[in-house]
Structure formats: C-alpha cells, structure tokens
Chimera marker file (.cmm) of the C-alpha trace (Angstrom):
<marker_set name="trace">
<marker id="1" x="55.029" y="-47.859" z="34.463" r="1" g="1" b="0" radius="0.5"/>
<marker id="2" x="51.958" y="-47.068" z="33.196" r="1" g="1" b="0" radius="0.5"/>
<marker id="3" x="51.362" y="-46.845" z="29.030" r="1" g="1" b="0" radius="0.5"/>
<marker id="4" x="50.160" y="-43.837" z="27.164" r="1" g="1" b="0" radius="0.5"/>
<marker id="5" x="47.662" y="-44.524" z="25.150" r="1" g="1" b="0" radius="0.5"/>
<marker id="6" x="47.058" y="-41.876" z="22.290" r="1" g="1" b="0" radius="0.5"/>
<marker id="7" x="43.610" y="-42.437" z="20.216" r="1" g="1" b="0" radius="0.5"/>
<marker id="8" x="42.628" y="-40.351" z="17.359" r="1" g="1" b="0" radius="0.5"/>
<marker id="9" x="40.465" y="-37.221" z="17.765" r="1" g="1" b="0" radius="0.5"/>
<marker id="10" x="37.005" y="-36.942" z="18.224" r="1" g="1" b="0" radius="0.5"/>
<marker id="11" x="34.884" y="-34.211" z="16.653" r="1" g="1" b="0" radius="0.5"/>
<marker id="12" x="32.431" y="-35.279" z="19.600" r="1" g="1" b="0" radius="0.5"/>
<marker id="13" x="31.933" y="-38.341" z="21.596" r="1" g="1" b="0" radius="0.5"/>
<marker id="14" x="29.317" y="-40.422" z="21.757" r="1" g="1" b="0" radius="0.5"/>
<marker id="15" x="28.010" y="-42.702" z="24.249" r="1" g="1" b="0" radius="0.5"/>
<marker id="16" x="29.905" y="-45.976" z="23.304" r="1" g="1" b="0" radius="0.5"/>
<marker id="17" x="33.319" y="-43.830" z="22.783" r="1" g="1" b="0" radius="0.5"/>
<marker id="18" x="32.771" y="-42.076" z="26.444" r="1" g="1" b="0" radius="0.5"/>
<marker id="19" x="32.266" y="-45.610" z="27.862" r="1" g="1" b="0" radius="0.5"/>
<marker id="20" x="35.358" y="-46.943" z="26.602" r="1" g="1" b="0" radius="0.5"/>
<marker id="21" x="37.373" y="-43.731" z="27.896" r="1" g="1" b="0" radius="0.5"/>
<marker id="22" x="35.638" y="-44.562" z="31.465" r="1" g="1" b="0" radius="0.5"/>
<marker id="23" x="37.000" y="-48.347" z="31.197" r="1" g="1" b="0" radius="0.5"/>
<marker id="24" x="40.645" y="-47.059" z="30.401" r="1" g="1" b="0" radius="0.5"/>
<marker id="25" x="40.166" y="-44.460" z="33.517" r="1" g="1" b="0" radius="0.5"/>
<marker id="26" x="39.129" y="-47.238" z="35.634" r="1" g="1" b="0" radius="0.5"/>
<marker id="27" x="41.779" y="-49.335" z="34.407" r="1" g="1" b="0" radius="0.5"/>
<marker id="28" x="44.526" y="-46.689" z="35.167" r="1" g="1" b="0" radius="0.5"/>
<marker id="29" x="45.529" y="-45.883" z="32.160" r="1" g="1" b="0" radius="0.5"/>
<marker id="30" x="46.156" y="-41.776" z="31.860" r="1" g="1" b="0" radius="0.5"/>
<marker id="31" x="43.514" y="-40.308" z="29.621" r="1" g="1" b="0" radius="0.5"/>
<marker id="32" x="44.118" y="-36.924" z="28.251" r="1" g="1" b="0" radius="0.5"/>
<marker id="33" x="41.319" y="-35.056" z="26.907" r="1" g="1" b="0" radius="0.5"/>
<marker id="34" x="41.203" y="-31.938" z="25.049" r="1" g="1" b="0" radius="0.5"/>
<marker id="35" x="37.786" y="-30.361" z="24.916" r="1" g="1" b="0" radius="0.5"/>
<marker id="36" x="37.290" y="-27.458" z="22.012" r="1" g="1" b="0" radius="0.5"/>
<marker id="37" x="33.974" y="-25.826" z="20.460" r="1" g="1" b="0" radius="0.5"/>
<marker id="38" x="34.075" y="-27.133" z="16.724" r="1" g="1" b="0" radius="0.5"/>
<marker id="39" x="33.931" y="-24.944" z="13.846" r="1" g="1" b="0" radius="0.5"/>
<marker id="40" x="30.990" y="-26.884" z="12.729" r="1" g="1" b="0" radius="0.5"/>
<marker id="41" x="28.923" y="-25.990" z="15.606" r="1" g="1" b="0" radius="0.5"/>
<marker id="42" x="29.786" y="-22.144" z="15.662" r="1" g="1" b="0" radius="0.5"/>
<marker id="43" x="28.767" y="-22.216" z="11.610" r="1" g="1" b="0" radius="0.5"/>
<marker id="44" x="25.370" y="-24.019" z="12.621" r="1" g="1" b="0" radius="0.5"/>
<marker id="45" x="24.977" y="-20.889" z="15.231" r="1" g="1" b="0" radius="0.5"/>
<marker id="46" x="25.670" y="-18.527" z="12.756" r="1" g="1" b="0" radius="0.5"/>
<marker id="47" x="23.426" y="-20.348" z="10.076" r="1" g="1" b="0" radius="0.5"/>
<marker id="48" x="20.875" y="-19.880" z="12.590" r="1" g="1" b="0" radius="0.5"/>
<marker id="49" x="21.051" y="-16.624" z="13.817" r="1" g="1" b="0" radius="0.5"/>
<marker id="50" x="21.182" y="-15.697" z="9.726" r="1" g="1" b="0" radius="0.5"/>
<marker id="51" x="17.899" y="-17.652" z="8.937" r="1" g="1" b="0" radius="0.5"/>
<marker id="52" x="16.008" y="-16.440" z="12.128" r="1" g="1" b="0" radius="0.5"/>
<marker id="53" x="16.983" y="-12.825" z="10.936" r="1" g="1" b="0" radius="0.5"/>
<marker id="54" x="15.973" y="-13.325" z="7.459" r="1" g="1" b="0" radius="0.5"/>
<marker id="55" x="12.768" y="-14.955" z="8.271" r="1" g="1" b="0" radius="0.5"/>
<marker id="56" x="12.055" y="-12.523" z="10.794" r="1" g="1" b="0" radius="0.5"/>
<marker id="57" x="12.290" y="-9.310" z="8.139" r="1" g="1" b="0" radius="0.5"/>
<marker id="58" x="10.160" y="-11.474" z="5.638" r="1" g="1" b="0" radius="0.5"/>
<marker id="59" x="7.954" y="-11.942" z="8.272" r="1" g="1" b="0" radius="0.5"/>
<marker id="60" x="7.600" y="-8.684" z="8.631" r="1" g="1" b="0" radius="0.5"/>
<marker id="61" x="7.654" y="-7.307" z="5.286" r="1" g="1" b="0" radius="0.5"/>
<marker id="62" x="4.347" y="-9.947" z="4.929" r="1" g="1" b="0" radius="0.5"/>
<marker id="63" x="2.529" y="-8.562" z="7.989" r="1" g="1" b="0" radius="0.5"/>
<marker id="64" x="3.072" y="-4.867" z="7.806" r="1" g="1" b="0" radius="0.5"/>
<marker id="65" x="3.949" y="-3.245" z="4.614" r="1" g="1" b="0" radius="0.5"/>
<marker id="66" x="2.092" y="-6.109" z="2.275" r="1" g="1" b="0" radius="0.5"/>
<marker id="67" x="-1.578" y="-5.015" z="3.942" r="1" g="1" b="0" radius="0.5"/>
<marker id="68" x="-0.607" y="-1.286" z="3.531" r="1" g="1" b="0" radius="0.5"/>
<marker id="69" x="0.683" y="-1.543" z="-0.415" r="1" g="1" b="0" radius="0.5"/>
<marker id="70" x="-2.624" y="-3.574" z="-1.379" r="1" g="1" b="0" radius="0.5"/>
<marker id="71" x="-4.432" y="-0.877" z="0.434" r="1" g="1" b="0" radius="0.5"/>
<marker id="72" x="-3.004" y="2.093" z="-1.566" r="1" g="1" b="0" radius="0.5"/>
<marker id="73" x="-3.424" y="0.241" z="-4.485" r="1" g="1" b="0" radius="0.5"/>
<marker id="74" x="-6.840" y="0.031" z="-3.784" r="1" g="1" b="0" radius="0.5"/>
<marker id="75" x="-7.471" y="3.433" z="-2.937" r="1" g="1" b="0" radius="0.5"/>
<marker id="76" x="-5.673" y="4.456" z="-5.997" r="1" g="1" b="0" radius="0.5"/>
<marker id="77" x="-8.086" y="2.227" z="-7.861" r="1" g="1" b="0" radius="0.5"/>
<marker id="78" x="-10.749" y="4.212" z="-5.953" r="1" g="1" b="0" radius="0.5"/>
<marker id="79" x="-9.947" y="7.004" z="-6.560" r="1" g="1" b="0" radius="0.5"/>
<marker id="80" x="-9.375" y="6.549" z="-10.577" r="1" g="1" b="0" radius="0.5"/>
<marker id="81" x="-13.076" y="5.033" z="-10.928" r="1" g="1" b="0" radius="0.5"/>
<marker id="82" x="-14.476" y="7.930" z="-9.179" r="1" g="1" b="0" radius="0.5"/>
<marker id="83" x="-12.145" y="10.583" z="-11.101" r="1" g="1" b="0" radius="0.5"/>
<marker id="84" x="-13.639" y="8.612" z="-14.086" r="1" g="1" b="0" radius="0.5"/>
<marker id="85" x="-17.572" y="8.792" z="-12.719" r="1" g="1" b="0" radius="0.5"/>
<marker id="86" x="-17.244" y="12.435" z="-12.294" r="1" g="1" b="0" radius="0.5"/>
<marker id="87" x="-15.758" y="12.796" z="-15.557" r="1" g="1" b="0" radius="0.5"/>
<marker id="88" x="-18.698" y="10.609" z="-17.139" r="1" g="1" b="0" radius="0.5"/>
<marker id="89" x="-21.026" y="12.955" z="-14.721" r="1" g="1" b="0" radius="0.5"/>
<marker id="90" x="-19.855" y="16.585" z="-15.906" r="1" g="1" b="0" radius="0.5"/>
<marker id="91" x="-20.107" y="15.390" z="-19.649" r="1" g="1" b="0" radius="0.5"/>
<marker id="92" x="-23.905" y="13.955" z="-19.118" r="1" g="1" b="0" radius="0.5"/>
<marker id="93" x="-25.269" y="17.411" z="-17.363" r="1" g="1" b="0" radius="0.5"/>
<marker id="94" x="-26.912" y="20.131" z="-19.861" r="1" g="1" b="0" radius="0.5"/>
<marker id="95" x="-25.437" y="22.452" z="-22.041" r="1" g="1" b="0" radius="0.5"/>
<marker id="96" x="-26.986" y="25.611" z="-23.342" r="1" g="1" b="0" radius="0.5"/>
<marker id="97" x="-26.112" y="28.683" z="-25.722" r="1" g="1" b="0" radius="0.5"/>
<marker id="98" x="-27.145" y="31.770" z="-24.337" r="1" g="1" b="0" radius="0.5"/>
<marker id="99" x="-29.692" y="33.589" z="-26.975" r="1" g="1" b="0" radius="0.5"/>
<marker id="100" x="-29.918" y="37.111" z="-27.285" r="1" g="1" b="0" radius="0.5"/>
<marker id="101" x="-33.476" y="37.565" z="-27.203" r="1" g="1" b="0" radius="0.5"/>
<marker id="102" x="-33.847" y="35.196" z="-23.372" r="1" g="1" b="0" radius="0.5"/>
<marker id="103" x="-31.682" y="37.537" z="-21.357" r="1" g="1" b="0" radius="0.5"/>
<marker id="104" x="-32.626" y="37.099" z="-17.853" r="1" g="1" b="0" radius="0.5"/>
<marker id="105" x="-29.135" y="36.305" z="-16.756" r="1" g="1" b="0" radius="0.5"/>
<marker id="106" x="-28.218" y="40.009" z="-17.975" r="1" g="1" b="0" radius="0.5"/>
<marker id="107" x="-27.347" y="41.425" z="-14.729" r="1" g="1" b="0" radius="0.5"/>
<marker id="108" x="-25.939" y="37.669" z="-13.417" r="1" g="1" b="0" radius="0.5"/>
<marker id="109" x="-22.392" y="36.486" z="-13.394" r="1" g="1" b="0" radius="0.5"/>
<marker id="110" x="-20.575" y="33.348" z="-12.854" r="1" g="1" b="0" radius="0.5"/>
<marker id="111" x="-19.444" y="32.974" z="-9.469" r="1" g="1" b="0" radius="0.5"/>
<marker id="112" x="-16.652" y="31.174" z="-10.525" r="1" g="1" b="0" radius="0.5"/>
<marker id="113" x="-14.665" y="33.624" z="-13.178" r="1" g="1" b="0" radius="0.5"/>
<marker id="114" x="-17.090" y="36.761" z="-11.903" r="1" g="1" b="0" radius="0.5"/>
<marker id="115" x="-17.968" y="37.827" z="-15.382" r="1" g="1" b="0" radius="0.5"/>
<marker id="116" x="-21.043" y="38.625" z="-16.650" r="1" g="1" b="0" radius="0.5"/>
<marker id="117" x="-22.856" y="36.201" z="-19.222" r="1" g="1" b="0" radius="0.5"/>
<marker id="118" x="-23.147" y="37.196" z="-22.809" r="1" g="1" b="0" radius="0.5"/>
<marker id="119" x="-25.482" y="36.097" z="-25.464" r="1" g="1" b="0" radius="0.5"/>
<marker id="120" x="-23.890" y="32.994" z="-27.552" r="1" g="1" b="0" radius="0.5"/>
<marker id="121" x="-21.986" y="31.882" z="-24.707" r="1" g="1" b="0" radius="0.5"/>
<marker id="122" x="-22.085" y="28.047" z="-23.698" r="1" g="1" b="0" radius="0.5"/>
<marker id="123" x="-23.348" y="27.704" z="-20.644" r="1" g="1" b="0" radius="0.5"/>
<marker id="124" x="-24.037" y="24.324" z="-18.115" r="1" g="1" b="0" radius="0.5"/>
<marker id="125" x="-27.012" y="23.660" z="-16.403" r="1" g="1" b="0" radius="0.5"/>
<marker id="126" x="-26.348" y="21.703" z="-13.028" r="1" g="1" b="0" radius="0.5"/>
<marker id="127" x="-28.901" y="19.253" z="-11.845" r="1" g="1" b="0" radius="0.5"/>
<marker id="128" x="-29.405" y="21.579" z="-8.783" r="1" g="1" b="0" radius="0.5"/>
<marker id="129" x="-30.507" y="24.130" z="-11.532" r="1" g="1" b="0" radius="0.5"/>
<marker id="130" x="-27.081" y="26.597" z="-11.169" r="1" g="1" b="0" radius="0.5"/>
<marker id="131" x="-25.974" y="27.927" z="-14.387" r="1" g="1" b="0" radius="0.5"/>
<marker id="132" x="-22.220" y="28.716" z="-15.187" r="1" g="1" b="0" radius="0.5"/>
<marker id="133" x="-19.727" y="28.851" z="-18.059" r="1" g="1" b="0" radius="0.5"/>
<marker id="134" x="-18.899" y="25.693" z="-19.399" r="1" g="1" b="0" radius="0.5"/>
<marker id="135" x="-15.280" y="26.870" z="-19.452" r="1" g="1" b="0" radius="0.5"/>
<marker id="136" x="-15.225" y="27.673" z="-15.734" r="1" g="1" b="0" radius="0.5"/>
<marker id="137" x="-17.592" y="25.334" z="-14.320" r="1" g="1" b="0" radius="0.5"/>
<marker id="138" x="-16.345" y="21.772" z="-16.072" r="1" g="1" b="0" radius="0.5"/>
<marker id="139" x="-12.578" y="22.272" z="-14.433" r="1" g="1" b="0" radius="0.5"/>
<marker id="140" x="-14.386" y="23.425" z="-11.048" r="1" g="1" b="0" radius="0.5"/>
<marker id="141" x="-16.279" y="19.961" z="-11.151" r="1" g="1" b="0" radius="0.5"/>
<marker id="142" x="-13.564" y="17.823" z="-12.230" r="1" g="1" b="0" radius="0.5"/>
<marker id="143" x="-11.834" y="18.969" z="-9.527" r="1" g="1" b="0" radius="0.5"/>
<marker id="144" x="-14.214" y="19.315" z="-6.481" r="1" g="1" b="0" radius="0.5"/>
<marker id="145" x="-17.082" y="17.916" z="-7.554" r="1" g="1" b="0" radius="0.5"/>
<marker id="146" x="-19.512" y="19.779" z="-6.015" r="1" g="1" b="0" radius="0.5"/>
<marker id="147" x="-22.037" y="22.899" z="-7.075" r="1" g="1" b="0" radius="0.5"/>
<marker id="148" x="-20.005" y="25.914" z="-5.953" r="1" g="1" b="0" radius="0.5"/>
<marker id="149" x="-23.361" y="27.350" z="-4.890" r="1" g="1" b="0" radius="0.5"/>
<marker id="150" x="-25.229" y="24.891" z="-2.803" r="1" g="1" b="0" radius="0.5"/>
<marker id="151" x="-22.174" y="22.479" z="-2.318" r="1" g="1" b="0" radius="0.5"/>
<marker id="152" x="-24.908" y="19.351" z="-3.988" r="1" g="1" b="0" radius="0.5"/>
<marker id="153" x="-22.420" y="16.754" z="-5.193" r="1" g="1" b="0" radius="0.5"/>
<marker id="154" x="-22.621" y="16.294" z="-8.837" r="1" g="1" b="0" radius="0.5"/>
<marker id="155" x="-21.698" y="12.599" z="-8.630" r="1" g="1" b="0" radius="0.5"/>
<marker id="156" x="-24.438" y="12.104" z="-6.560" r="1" g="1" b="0" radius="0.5"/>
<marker id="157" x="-26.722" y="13.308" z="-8.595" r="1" g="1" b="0" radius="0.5"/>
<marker id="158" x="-26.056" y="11.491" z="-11.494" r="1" g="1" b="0" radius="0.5"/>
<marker id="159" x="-26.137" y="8.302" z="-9.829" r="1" g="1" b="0" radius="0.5"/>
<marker id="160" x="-29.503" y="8.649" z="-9.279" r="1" g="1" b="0" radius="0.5"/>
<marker id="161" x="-30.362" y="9.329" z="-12.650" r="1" g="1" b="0" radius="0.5"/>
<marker id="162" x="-27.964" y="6.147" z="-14.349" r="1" g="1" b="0" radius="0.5"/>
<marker id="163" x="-30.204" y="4.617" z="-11.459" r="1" g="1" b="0" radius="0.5"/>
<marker id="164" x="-33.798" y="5.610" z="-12.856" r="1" g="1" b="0" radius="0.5"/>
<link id1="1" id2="2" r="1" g="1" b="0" radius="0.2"/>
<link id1="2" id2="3" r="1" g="1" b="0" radius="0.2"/>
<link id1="3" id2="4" r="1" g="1" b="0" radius="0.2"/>
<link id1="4" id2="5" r="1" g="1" b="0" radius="0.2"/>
<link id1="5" id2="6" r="1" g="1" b="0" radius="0.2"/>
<link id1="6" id2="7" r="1" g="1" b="0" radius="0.2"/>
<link id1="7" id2="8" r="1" g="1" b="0" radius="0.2"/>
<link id1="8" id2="9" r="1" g="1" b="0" radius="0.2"/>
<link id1="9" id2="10" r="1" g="1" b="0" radius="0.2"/>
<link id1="10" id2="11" r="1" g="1" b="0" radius="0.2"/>
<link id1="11" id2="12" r="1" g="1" b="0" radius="0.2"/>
<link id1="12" id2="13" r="1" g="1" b="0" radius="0.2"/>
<link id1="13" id2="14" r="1" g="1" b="0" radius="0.2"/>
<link id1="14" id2="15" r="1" g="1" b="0" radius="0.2"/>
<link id1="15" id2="16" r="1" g="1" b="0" radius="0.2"/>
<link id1="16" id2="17" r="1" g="1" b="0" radius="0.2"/>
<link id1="17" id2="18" r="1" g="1" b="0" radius="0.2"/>
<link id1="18" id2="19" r="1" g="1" b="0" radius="0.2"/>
<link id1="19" id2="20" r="1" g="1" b="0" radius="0.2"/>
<link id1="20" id2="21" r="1" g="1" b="0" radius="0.2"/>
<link id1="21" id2="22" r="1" g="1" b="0" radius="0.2"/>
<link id1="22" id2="23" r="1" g="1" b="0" radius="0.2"/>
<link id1="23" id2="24" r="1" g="1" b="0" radius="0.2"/>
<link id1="24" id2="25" r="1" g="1" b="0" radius="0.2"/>
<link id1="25" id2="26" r="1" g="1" b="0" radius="0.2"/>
<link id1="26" id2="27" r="1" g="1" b="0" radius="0.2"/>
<link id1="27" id2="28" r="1" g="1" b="0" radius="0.2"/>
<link id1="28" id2="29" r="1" g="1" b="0" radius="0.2"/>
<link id1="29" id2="30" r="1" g="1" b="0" radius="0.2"/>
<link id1="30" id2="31" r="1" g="1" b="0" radius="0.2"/>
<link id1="31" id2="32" r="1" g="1" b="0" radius="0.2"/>
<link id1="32" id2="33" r="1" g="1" b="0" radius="0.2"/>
<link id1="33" id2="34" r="1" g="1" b="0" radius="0.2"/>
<link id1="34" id2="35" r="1" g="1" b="0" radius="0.2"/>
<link id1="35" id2="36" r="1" g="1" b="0" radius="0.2"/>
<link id1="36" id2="37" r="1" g="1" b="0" radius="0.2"/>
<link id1="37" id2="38" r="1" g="1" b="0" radius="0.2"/>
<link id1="38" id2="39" r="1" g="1" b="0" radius="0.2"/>
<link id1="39" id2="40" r="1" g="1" b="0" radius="0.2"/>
<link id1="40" id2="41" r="1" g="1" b="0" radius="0.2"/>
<link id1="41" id2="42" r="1" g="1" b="0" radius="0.2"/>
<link id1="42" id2="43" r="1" g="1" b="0" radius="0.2"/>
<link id1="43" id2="44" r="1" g="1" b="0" radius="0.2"/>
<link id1="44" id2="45" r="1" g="1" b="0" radius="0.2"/>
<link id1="45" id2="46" r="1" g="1" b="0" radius="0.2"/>
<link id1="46" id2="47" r="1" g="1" b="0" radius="0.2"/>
<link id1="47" id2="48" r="1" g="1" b="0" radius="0.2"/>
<link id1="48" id2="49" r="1" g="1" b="0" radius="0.2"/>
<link id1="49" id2="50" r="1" g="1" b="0" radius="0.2"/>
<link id1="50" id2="51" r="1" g="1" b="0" radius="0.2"/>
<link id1="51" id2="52" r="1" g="1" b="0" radius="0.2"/>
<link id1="52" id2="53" r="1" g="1" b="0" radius="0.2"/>
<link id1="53" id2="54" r="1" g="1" b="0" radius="0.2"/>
<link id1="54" id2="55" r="1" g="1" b="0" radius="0.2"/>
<link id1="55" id2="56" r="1" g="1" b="0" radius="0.2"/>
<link id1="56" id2="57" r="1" g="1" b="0" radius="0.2"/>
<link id1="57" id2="58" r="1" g="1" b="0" radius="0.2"/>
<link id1="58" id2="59" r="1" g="1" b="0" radius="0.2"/>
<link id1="59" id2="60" r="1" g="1" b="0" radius="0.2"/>
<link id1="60" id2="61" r="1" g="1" b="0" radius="0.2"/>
<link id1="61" id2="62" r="1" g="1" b="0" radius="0.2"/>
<link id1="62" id2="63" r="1" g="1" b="0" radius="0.2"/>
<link id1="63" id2="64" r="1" g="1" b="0" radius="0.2"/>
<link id1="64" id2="65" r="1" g="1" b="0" radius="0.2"/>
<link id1="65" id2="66" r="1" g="1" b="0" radius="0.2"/>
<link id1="66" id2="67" r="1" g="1" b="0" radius="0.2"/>
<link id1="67" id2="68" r="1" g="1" b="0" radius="0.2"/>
<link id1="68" id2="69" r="1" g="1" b="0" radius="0.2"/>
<link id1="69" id2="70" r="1" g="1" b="0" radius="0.2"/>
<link id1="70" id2="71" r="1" g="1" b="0" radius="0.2"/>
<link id1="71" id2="72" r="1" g="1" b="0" radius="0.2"/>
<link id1="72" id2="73" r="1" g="1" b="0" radius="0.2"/>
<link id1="73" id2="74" r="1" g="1" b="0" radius="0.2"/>
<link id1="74" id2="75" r="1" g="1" b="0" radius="0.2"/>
<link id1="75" id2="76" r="1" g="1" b="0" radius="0.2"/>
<link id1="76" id2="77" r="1" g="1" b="0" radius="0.2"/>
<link id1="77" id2="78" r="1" g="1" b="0" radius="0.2"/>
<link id1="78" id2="79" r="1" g="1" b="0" radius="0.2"/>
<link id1="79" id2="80" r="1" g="1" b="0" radius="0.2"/>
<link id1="80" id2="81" r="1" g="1" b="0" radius="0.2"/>
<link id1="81" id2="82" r="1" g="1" b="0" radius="0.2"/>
<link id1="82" id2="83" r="1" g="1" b="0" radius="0.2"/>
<link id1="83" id2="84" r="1" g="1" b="0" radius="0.2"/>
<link id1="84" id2="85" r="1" g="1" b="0" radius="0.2"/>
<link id1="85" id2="86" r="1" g="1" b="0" radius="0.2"/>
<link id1="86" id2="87" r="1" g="1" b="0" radius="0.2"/>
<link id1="87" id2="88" r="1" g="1" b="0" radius="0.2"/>
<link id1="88" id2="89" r="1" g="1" b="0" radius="0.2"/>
<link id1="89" id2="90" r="1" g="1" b="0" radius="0.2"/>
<link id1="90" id2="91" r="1" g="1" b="0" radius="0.2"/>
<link id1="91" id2="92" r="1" g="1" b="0" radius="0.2"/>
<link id1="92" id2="93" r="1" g="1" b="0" radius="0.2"/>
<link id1="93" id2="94" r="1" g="1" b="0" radius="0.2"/>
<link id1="94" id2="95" r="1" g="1" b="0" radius="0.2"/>
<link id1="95" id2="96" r="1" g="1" b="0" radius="0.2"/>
<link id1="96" id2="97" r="1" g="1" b="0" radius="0.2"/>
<link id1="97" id2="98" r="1" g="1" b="0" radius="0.2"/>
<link id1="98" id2="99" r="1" g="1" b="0" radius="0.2"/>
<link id1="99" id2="100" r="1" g="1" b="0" radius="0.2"/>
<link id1="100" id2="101" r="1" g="1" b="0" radius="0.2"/>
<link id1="101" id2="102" r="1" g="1" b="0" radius="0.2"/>
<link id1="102" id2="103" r="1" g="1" b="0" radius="0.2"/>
<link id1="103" id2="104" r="1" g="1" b="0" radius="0.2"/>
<link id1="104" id2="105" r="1" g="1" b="0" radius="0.2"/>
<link id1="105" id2="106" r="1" g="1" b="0" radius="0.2"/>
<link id1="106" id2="107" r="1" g="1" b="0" radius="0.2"/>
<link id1="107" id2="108" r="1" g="1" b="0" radius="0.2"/>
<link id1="108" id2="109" r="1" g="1" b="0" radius="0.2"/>
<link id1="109" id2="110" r="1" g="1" b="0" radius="0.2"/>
<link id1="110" id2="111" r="1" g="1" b="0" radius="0.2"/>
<link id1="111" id2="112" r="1" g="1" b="0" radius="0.2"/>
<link id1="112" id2="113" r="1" g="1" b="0" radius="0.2"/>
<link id1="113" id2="114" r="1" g="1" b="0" radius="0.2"/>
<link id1="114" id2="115" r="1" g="1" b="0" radius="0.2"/>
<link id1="115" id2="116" r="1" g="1" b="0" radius="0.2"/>
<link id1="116" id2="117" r="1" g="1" b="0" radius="0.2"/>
<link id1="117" id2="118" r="1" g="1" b="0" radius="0.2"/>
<link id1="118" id2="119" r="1" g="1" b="0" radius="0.2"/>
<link id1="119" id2="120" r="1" g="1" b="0" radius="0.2"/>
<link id1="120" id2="121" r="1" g="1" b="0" radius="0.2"/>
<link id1="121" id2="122" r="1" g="1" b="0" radius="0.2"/>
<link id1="122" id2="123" r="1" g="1" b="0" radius="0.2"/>
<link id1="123" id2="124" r="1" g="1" b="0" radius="0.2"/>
<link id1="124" id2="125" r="1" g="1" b="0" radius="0.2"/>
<link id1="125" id2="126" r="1" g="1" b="0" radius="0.2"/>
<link id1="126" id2="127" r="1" g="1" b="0" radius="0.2"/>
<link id1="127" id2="128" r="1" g="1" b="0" radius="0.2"/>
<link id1="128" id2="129" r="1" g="1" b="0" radius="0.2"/>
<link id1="129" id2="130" r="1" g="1" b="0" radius="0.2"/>
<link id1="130" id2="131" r="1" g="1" b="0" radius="0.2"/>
<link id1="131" id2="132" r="1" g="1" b="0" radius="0.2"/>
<link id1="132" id2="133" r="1" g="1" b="0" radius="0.2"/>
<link id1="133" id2="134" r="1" g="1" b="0" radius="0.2"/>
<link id1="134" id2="135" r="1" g="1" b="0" radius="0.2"/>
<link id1="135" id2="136" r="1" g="1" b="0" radius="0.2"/>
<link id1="136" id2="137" r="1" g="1" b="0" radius="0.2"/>
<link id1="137" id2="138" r="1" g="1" b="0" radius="0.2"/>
<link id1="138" id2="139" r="1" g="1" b="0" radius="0.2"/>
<link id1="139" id2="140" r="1" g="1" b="0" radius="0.2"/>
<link id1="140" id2="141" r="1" g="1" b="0" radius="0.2"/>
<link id1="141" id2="142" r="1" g="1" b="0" radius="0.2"/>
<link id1="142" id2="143" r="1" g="1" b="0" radius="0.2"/>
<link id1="143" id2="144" r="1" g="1" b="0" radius="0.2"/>
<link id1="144" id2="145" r="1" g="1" b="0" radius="0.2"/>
<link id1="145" id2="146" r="1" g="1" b="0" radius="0.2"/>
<link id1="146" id2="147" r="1" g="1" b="0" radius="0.2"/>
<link id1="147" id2="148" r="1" g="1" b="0" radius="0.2"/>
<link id1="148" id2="149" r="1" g="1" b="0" radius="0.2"/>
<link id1="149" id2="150" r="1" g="1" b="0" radius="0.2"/>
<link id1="150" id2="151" r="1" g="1" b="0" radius="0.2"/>
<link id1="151" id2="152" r="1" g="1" b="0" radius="0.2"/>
<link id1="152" id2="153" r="1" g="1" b="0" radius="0.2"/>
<link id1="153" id2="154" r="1" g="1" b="0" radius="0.2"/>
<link id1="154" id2="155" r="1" g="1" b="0" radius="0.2"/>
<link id1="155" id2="156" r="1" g="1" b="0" radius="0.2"/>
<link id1="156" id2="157" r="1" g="1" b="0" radius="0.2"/>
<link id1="157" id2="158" r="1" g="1" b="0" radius="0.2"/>
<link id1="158" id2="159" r="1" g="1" b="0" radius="0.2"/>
<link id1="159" id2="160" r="1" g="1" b="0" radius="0.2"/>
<link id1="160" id2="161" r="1" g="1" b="0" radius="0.2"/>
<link id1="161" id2="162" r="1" g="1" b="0" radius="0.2"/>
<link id1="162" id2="163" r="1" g="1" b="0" radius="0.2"/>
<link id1="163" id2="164" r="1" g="1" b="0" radius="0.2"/>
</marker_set>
C-alpha cells in the first residue's frame, strides 16, 4: 500500500517545491493538489486597476483642464489691464465747459443722450475731435471703447500719444 503524504500549503510554488512534487509523482506516491487564485493576487489586481484609474484622471485633469484654467486666467488678466488702460485713456482726453458767448454747438446735440448742449455744461473732447457730455460719453467709453461717431478706438489713440 502506498503512503499518503500530506505537506503543508503553498501560497504558490516555486521551482525547487514543483521539482520535489515531480520526484514524489515519479516515485508513486499520490500527490493531491489543490490549485486556488489567492486573495493576495486578486488585491494586487484591484490595487492596479485603482492606481491606473487614478493616474489616468490626474492625467487628464493635467492635460486638459490645467491649459484651459491658466488660459482664462490669463485672459482675465487681459482683460483687467485693458479695462484699466481705457480707464487711464478716458481720464487723459480733454475736458471743456461750454461758455455762453462760443455757441456754435447751439443747434448740436449729443448723439448719445440726444439733448442739446447748454452753456456751462462739461463737455469731452475726443482725440478724433467729437464732442459729447462728459456724463454720457465717459460710461459709453468705459464700456465700448470706441467714438460713437467714427467708431476710432480711444485706446488706440492714446497709445500713441503715452508713445510720443
């Protein structure tokens, strides 16, 4: 009769262990084997397929939104220093008070409130030579920056004279 041998468990065999096992085989001997997937394993798996996930929506938090973020900021940047430029520009452009006896602008109105101008009214002087109300024409700039006459862009124009 042959013996049973029984042998402790194996969380995996190596080479050396599976050679023995072939020698008690070849010698007869009845080798059972009991062949599982070990928890170990299916937690590396899993600690895999995690990582690769994570790394993949860093990955793409890095290449797609980072480049777009630094890019509004920078627009926003933009758009502050020209805000500020055409700020600096409608403060630098001539201002005038109407007299009573230089009335040539009698008959004339603003073409941005439509009223007539009156003597001892403020008025600005544009660098394209347009008068308006201060009151109506500095809120018109600020916000489109342009002559509402002859569409010449006020920033533009003081450029070149910080230039000169």
């Amino acid at each position: 009769m042959r013996e049973e041998l029984s042998s402790p468990s194996f969380s995996h065999t190596n080479y050396l262990k599976g050679k023995q096992i072939l020698r008690l085989i070849q010698e007869g001997i009845r080798v059972t084997a009991m062949i599982e997937m070990g928890a170990t394993q299916c937690l590396w798996k899993i600690y895999l397929c995690a990582y690769s996930l994570i790394l993949t929506f860093v990955a793409y938090v890095l290449i797609c939104c980072t480049p777009g973020q630094i890019m509004i900021r920078h627009e926003e940047r933009r758009a502050q220093m020209m805000k500020s430029e055409l700020r600096k520009a409608v403060h630098s452009l001539e201002l005038r008070k109407l007299k009573k006896d230089e009335f040539d602008l009698a008959e004339e109105t603003c073409v941005v409130c439509l009223e007539t101008y009156k003597p001892r009214e403020i008025v600005r002087i544009l660098t394209c030579r347009h008068i308006f109300h201060k009151r109506c024409i500095d809120r018109w700039l600020l916000k489109r920056g342009i002559c509402p006459i002859c569409n010449y862009a006020i920033i533009q124009a003081f450029s070149k004279i910080s230039i000169l």
